[in-house]
C-alpha positions, 0 to 999 in steps of 0.5 A: 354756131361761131356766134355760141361759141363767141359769147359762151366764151364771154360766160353767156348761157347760150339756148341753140334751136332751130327751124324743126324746134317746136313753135310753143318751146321755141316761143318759150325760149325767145320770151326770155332771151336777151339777145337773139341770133337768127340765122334758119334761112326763112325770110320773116321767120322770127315773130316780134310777138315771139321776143322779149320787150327789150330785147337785141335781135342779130338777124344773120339771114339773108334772103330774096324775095319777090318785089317788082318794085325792085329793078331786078324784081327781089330784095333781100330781107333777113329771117327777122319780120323787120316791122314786128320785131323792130315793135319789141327789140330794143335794138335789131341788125337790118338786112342788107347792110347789118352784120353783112359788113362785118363778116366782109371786114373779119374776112378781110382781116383773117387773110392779112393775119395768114398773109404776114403769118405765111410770109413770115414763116417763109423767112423764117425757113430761109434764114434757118438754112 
């Protein structure tokens, strides 16, 4: 829901479904997206058949799945099928390592803006008395 909010605040026309959204509505809608966030928590969900040719895909999901080539025996994958959609999207966010980063440095950013908002309202009350 933020991702909607952010690029309707841009003019974009944003389509919000979800994983209960019929599967011929929701190919329909994806055939003609330009940009794609996927986010429903189902590892290989999104089809690249399903996308239009050139499209961008900002797979938000992250999941573990079994792989005993893995020490710990899982890897994380996103809700994109990576192979197929990389096939038809112009460009796509991995998983690990895509929009993961971001969120961490954003995080990070908000609690420096309410640490310098909180300490200066701190002085603020101080020099006020």
């Amino acid at each position: 829901l933020p991702m909607s909010l952010l690029l309707s605040r841009r003019d974009a026309t944003v389509t919000l479904a979800h994983s209960k959204t019929p599967p011929k509505q929701l190919e329909e809608l994806l055939a003609a997206a330009d940009i794609v966030v996927v986010a429903v928590g189902r590892p290989g969900f999104l089809k690249g058949e399903w996308l239009k040719p050139g499209s961008v895909v900002i797979d938000v999901g992250i999941n573990p799945i079994p792989d005993s080539t893995k020490q710990s025996g899982r890897r994380l994958v996103g809700d994109c099928d990576f192979e197929s959609c990389e096939q038809t999207a112009r460009l796509i966010t991995p998983v690990p390592g895509g929009v993961g980063p971001m969120t961490i440095a954003m995080l990070l950013q908000n609690t420096l803006i309410a640490a310098i908002r909180a300490t200066s309202d701190v002085e603020t009350q101080q020099n006020s008395r």
